[in-house]
ROTOR-458752 format. One record per residue (C-alpha): residue in three letters; z, x, y. Coordinates in pm, 1 decimal, m for minus. Example, Ala and Ser with C-alpha at 12.3 -4.5 7.8 and 13.67 -1.06 7.14 Angstrom:
BEGIN
ALA  780.0  1230.0  m450.0
SER  714.0  1367.0  m106.0
This chain:
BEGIN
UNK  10120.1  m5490.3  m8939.3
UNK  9988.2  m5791.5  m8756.0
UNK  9715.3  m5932.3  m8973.3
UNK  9374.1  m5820.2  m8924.3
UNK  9056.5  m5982.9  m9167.6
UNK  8938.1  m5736.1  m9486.8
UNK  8577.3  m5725.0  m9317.2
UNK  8727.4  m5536.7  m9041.8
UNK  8902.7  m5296.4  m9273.9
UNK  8572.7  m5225.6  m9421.1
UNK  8434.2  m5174.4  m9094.7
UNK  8682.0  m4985.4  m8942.2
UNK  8662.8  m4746.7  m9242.9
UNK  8302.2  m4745.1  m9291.6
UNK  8313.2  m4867.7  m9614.2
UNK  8137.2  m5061.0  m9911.3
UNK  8232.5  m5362.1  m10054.8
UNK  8282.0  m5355.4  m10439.0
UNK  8499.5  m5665.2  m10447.3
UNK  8690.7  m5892.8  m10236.8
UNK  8655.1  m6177.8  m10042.8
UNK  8552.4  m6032.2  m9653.7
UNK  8792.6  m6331.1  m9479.7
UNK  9107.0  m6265.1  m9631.5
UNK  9395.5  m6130.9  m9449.5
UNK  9551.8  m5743.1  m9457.1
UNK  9921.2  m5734.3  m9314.8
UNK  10030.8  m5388.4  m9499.9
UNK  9865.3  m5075.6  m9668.5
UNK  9997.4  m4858.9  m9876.1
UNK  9959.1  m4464.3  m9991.3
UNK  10254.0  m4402.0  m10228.4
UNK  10259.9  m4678.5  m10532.4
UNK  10675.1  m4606.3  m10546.7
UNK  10728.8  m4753.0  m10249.3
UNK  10441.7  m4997.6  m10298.5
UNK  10518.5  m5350.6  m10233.5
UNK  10322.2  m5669.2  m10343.8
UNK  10049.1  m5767.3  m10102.2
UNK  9969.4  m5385.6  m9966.7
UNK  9656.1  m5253.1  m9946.6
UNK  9648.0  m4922.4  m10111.3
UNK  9477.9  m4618.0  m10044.0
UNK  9422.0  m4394.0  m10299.5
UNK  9461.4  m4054.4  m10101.0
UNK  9362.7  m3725.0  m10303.0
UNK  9473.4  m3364.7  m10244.4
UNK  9521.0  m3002.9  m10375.5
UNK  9823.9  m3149.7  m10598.7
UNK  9752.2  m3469.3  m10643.6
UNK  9503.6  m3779.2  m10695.4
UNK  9596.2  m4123.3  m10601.2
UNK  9313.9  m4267.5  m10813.7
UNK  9506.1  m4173.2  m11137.9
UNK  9794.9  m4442.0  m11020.2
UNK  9528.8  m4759.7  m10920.7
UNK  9656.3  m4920.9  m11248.5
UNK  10016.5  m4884.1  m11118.4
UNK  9968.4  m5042.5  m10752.2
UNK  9776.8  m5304.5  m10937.9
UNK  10034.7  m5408.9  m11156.0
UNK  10271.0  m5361.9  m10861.4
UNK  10068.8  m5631.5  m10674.5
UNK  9838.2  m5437.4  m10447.8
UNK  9633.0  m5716.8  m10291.2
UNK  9316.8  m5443.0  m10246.1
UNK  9234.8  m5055.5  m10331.1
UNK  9038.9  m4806.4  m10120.7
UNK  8899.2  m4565.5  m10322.4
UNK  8647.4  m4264.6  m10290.6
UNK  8563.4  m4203.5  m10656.0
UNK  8350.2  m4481.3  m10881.9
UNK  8503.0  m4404.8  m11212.6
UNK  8802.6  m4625.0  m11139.9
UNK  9025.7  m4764.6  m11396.7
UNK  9272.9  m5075.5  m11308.8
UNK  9353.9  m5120.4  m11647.2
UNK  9421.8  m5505.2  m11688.4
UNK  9427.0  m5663.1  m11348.3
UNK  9373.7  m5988.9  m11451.9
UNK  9520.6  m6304.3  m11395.3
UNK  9406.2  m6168.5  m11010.9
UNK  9135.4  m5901.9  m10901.7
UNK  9213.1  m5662.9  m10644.6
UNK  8938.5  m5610.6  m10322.7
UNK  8808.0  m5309.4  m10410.1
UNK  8670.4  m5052.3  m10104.3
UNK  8477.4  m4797.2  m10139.2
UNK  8489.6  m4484.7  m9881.1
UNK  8355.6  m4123.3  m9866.2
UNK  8690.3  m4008.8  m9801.4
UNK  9011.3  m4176.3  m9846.4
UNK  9227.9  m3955.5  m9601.4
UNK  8962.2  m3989.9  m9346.1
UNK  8938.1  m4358.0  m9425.2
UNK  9325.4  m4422.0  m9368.9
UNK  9294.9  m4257.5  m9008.2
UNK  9022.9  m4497.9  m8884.4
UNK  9181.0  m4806.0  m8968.3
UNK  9472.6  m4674.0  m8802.0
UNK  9245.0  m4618.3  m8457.9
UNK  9094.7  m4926.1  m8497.6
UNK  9446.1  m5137.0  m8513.2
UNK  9609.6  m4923.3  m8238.3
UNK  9304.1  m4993.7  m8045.1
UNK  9415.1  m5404.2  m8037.2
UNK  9759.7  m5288.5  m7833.5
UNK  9714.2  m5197.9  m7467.8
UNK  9979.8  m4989.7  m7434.2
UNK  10081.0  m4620.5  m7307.4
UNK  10088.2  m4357.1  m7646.3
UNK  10255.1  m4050.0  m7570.4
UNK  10186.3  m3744.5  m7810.7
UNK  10400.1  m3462.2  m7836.7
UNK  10384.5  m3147.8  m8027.0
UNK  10490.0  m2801.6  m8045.3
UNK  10623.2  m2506.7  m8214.4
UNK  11025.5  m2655.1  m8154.9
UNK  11171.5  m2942.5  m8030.6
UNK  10883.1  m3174.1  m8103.5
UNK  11117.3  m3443.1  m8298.4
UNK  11427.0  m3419.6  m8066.2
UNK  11177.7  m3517.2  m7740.9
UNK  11003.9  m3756.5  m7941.6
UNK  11350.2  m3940.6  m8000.8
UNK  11477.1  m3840.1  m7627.2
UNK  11184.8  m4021.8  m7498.3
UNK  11224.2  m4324.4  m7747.9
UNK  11597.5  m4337.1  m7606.8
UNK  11523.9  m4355.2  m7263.2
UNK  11241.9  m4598.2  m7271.9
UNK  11389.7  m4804.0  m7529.4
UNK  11646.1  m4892.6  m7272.9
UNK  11315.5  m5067.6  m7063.9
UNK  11135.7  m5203.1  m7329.8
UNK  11018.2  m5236.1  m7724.5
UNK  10912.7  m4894.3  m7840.2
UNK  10737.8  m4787.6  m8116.0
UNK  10809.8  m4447.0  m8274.3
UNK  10780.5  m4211.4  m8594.0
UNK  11014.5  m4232.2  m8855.0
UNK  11207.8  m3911.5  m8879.0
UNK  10924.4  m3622.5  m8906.8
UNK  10586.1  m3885.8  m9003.9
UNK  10407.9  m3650.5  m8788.2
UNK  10105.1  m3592.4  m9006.9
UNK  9724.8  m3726.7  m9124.9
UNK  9921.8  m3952.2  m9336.4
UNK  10217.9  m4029.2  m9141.4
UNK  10090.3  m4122.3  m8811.7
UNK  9887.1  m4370.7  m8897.4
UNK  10143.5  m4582.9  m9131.7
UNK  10358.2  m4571.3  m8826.8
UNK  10055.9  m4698.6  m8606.1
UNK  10063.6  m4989.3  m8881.8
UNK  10422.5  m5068.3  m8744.6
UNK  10306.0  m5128.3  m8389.8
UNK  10347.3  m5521.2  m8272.6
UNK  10263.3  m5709.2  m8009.5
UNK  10658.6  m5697.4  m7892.2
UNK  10580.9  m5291.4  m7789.5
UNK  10557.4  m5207.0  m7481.4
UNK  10549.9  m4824.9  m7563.9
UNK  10451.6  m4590.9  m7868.4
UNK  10531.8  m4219.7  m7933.7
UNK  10453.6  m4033.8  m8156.4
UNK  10472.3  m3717.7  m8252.4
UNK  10196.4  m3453.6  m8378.5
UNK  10267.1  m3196.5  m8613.7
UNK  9951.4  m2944.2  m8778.1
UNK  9964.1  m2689.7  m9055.5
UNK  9605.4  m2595.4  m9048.3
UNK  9323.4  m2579.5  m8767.3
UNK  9168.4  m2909.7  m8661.3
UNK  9453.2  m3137.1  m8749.2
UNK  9598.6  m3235.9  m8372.0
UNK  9221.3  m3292.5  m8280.6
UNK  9237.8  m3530.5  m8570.0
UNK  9572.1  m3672.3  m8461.2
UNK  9463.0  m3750.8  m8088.9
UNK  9171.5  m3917.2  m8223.3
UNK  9346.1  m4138.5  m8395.6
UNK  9631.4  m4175.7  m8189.5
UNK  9411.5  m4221.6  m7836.8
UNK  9751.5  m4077.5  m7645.4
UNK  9721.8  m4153.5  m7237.2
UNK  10024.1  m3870.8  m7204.3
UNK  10039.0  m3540.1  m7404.6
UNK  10321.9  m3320.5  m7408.5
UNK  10396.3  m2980.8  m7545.5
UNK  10700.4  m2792.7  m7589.8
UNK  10640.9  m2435.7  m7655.0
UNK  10438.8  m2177.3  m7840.0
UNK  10573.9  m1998.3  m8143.3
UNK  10585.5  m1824.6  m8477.5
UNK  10484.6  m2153.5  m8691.5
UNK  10254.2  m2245.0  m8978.9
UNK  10151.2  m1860.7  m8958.1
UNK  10013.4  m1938.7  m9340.2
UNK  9683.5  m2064.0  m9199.9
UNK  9739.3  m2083.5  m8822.6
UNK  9758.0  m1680.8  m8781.3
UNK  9915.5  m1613.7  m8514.7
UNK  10063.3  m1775.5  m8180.4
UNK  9708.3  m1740.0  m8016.8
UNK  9603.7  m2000.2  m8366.9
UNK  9939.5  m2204.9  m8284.7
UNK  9827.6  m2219.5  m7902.4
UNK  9450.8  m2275.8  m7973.3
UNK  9541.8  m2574.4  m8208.6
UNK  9810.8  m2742.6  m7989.9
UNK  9617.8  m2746.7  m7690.6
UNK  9347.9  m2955.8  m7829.6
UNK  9625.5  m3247.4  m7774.8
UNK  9574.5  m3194.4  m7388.8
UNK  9174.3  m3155.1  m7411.3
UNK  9162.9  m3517.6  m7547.9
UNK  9337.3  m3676.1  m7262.5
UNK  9210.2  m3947.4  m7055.5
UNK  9127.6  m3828.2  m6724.8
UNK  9387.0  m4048.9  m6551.9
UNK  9633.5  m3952.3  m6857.8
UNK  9886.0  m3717.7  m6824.3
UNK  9964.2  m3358.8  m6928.3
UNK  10331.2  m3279.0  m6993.5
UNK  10393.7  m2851.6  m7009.3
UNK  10636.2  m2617.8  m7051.5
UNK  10569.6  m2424.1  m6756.2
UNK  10797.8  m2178.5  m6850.7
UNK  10607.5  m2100.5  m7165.2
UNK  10340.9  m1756.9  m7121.9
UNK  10103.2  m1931.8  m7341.9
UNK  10132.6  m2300.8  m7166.8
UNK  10148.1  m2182.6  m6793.3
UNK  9792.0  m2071.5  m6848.4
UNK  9705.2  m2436.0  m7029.4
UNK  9770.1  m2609.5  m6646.8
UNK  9438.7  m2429.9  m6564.2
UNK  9225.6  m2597.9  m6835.0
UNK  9285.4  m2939.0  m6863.7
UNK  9110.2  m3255.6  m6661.9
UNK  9397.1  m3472.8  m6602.5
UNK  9692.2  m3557.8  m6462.9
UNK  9976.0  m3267.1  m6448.4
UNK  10352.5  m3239.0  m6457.8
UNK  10512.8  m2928.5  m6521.1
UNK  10876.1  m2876.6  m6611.3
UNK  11094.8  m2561.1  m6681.4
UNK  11405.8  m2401.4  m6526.9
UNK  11205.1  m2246.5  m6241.4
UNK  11209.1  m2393.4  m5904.5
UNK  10847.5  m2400.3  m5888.6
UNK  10779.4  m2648.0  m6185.0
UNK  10762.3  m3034.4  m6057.2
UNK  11047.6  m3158.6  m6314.4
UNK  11349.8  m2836.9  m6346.3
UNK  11716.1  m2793.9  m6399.7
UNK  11972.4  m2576.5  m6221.1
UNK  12362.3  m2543.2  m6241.2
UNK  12296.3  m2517.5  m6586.9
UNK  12652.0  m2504.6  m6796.0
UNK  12678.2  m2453.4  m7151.7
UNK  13067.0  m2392.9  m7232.4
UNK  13282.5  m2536.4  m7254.6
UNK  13171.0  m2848.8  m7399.7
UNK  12825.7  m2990.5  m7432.9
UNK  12512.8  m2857.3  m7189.1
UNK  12527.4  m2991.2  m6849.4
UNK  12274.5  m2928.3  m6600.2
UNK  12113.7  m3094.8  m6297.3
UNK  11761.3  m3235.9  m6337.9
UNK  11560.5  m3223.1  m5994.3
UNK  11262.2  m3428.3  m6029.8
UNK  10999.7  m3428.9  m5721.3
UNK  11298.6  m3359.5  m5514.8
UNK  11521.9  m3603.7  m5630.5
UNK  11866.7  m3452.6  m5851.0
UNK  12092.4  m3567.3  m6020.1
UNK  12364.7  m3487.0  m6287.2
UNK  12335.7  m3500.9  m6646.7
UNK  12549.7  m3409.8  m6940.6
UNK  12383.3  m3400.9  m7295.4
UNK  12609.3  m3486.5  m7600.4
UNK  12387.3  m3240.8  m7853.0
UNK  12442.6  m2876.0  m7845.6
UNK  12217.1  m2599.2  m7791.1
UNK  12068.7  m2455.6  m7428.2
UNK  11739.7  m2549.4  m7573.1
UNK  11778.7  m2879.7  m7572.5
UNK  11776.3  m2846.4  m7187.9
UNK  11354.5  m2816.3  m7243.1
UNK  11389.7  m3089.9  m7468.4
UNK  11524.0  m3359.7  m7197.3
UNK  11294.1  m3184.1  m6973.2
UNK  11025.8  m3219.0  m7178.8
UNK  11128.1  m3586.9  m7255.5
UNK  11264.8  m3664.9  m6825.0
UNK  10883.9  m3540.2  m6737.7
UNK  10761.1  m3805.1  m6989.9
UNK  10937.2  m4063.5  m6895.5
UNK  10853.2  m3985.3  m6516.6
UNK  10521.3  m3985.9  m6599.5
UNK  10515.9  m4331.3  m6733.2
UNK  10684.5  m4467.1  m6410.2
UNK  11082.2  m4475.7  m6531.0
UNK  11327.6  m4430.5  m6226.4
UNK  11581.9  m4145.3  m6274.4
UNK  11863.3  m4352.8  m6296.4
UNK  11712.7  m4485.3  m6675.1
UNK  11668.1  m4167.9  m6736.7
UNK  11958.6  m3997.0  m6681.9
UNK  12126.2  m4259.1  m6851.5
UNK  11844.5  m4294.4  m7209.6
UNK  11933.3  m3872.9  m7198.5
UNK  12330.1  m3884.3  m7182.7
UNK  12352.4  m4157.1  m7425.7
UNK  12108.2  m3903.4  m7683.5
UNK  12297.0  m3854.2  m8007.2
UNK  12053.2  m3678.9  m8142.6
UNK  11822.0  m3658.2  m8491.0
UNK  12009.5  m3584.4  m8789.9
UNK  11954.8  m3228.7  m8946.8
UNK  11903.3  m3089.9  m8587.4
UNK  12270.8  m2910.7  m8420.2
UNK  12421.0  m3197.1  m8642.1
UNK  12822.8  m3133.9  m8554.4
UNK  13089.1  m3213.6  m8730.7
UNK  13451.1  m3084.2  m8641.9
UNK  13680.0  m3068.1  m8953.8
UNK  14030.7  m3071.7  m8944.3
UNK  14131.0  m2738.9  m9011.1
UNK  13962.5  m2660.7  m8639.6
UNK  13656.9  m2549.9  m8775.0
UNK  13285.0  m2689.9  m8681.7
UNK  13057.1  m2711.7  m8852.5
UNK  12655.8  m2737.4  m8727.6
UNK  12362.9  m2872.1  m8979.3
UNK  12028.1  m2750.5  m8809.6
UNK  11857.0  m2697.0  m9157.0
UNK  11593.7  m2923.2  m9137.7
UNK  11330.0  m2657.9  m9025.0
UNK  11310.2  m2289.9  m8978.2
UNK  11059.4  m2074.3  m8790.5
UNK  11118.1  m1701.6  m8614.1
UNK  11086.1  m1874.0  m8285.9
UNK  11357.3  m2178.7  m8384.8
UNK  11574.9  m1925.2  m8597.5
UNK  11649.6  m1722.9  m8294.8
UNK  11700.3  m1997.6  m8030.6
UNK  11938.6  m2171.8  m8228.3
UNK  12131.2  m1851.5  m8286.7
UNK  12139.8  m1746.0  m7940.4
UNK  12229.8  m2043.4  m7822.8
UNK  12506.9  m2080.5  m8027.9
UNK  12628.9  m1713.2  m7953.5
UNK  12612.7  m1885.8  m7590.0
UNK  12750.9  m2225.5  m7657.8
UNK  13101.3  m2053.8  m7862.1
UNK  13178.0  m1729.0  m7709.1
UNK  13522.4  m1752.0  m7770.9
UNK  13496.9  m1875.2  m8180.4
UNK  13424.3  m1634.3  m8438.2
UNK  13085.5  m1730.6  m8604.0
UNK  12954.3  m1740.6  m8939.6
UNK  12561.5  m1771.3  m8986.5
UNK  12426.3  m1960.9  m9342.8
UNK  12062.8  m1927.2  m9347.7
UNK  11774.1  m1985.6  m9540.3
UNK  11437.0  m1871.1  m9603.0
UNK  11119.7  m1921.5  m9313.8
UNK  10853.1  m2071.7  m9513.4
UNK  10451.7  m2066.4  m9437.6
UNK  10434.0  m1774.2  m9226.4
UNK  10169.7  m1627.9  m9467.4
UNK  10082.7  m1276.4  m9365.4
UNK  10396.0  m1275.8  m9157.1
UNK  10635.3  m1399.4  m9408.1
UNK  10782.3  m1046.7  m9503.8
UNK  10754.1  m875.0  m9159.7
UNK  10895.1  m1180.9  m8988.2
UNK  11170.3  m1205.0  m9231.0
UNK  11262.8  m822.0  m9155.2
UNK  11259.0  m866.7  m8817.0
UNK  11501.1  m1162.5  m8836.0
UNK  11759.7  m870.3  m8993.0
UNK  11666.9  m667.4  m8681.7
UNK  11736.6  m911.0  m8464.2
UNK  12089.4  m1038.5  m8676.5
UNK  12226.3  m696.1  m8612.2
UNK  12264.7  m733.7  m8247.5
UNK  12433.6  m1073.4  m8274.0
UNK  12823.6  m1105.4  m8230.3
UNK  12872.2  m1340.3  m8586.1
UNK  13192.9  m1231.3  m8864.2
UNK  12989.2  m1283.4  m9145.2
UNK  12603.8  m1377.3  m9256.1
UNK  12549.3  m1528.7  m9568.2
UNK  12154.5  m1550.8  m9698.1
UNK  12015.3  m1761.9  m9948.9
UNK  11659.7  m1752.1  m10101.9
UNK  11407.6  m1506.7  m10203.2
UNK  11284.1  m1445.4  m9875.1
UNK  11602.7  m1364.1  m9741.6
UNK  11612.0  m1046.1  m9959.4
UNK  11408.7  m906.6  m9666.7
UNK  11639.9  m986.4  m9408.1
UNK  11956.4  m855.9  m9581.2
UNK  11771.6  m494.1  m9634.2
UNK  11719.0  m475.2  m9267.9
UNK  12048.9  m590.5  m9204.5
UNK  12217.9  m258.9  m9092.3
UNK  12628.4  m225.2  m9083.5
UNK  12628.6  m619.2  m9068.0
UNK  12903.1  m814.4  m9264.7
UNK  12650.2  m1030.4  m9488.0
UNK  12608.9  m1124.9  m9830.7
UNK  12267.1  m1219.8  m9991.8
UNK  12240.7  m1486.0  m10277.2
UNK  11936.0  m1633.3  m10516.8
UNK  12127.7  m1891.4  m10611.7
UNK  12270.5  m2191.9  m10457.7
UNK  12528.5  m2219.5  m10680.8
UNK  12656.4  m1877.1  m10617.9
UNK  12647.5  m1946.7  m10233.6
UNK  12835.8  m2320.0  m10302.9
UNK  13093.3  m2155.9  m10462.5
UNK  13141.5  m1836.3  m10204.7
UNK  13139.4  m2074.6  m9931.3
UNK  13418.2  m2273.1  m10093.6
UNK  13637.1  m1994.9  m10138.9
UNK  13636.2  m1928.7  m9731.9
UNK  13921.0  m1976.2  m9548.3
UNK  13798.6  m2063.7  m9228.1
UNK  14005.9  m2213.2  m8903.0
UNK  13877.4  m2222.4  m8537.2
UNK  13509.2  m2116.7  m8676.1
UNK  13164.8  m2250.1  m8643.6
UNK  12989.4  m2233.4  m8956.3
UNK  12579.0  m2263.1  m8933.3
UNK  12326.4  m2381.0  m9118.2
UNK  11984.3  m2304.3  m9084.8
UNK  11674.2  m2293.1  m9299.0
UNK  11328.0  m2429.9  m9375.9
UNK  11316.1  m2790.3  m9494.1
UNK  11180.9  m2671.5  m9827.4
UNK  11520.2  m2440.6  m9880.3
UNK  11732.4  m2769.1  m9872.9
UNK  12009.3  m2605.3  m9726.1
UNK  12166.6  m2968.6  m9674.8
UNK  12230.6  m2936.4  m10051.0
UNK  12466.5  m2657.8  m9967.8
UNK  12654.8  m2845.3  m9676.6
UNK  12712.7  m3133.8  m9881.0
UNK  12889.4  m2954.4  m10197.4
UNK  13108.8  m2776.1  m9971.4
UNK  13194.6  m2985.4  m9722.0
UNK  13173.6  m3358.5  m9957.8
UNK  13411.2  m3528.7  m9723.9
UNK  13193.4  m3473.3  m9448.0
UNK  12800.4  m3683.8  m9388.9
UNK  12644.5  m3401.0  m9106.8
């Protein structure tokens, strides 16, 4: 964080001074006092589970050069030989966004957004790739997607950036309105509609109704990135007051791809972008991640990057880890880590895709409970077993409560259902597997990973 004076944090947060002297420097701010470091600012966030006003004593003691706080029965226990500033603010959460608008406000530089149901992180890092290869860019740090996230990695921005992206993620109505206000994005992108955050989001209508506020706080002379290909998106073209490009495997979207091949080998396709093609092989598996480079091309074009950088940012995409992670052992067999999130919408894309990607390997399917889907969570889990029943896999193996659902409406399928880890660790080590693809899939809460990395130790995925 390039140093900005403690009267503007007050400012920017519309706070009150308890303490502090108004002329002294902030460089970093904190929200977690275990990763605290001396000379941070910290905000003492609250929520359902927690309160950071019961650890002021520790990021005191820790160093914390200043507190923002939203309650006046604070206790720093024994600050002294030093006083921390001391900030008051209504709300703390609230309090951490606006400085974060204010500092991002000092860069002049292009913010993209992107959200979605799937695929948000892989475009966010396909973007970063190919305009990393022009200048500086700033992105998020693995999924720091949220109120809390995206503004500590606005803190990071510099004045060596040339670009920023981030990306948005939401859980409950009103949160990518928040987001954008912060963030001030001049491009927004978004991938797809699904069956996400159903726990307070409802439905896909909630999902689409939420994600589209991302577009409706565009600049005028911004840019809208959509999935044209996408029933609920198409319709978004309609509604918003900027700047459109539209990408999808139809001829008719500005930004497509044709001669699409997915075996053998990774997905190669041709990209035609206002009627200029050319050739591009990915090195990630998974058709879907043909959207994703779409998605991420479109972006890119957007911002003025010639095709050549693109095409080249794209091929040399390794992708994030925990998402079609591959790792070939040497008894033949493959293995794939995608269990860093699980929703009906991603649980069946990945599947089909790798149905399509290894038609000639037998498959094996590990997979883990869908979490917040509310309402849904049972009928969505049952219809997961409907839909495992037409798939051409050797054996399903299902681990978590949730699951229980799926395996009853699993009919004739080979599959085995577990409630412990343990019990699947130990069944999994007992396969004999050669020439397979073994696949991993779950909600980030499951920590499936756990599983991959008892029986396969040898192996980082």
């Amino acid at each position: 964080m390039e140093n900005i004076y403690l009267y503007q944090l007050v400012d920017a947060v519309k706070g009150e001074f308890l303490l502090g002297d108004p002329h002294s420097t902030v460089t970093s701010v904190s929200t977690d006092t275990r990763t605290l470091r001396k000379g941070d600012y910290f905000f003492a966030l609250t929520g359902d589970n927690f309160d950071g006003h019961n650890f002021l004593q520790t990021a005191v003691e820790k160093g914390a050069k200043g507190v923002i706080v939203s309650r006046g029965d604070i206790d720093l226990g024994k600050p002294f030989p030093y006083l921390p500033a001391i900030i008051k603010v209504k709300d703390t959460l609230t309090a951490l966004g606006d400085l974060a608008n204010f500092y991002r406000k000092r860069f002049d530089i292009p913010v993209v957004a992107i959200t979605g149901s799937n695929g948000k992180t892989t475009v966010k890092e396909m973007v970063s790739a190919i305009l990393s290869l022009k200048a500086s860019t700033l992105c998020n740090y693995e999924n720091y997607n949220n109120q809390i996230g995206l503004p500590m990695t606005l803190f990071n921005l510099n004045s060596s950036h040339k670009y920023a992206v981030l990306e948005m993620g939401t859980s409950s109505p009103g949160e990518i309105k928040r987001l954008s206000e912060i963030a001030e994005p001049a491009i927004g992108a978004i991938t797809n509609i699904g069956f996400t955050h159903l726990e307070k989001l409802a439905d896909p209508d909630g999902v689409y109704n939420e994600k589209k506020s991302l577009l409706h706080s565009l600049p005028e002379k911004g840019w809208a990135i959509i999935n044209k290909d996408d029933k609920y998106l198409d319709g978004a073209v309609n509604e918003v007051k900027t700047n459109v490009i539209t990408y999808g495997l139809n001829r008719s979207a500005r930004v497509y791809a044709y001669d699409i091949k997915l075996w053998p080998g990774y997905p190669s396709f041709k990209i035609n972008i206002d009627g200029t093609s050319t050739p591009i092989k990915l090195v990630v598996y998974g058709s879907f991640n043909i959207y994703n480079a779409l998605a991420a091309a479109s972006i890119a074009w957007a911002l003025g990057i010639d095709l050549e950088l693109i095409k080249k940012g794209l091929e040399n995409f390794a992708g994030p880890k925990m998402r079609m992670s591959v790792r070939n052992l040497i008894s033949g067999t493959t293995v794939i880590n995608d269990a860093y999130n699980a929703n009906p919408s991603s649980m069946r894309e990945s599947i089909l895709s790798l149905v399509k990607t290894f038609p000639d390997r037998d498959k094996v399917l590990v997979l883990g409970d869908m979490l917040e889907l509310g309402k849904k969570t049972e009928e969505e889990h049952l219809k997961l077993g409907e839909f495992l029943n037409t798939q051409p896999v050797i054996q399903i193996y299902l681990y978590g409560v949730l699951m229980e659902k799926t395996f009853l409406s699993l009919k004739g399928a080979p599959v085995k259902y577990f409630k412990q880890k343990k019990d699947l660790i130990e069944e999994l080590r007992n396969l004999s597997l050669q020439n397979s693809v073994v696949f991993f899939k779950a909600s980030r809460g499951v920590k499936l990973e756990q599983v991959i990395e008892k029986v396969f130790p040898e192996d980082e995925l």
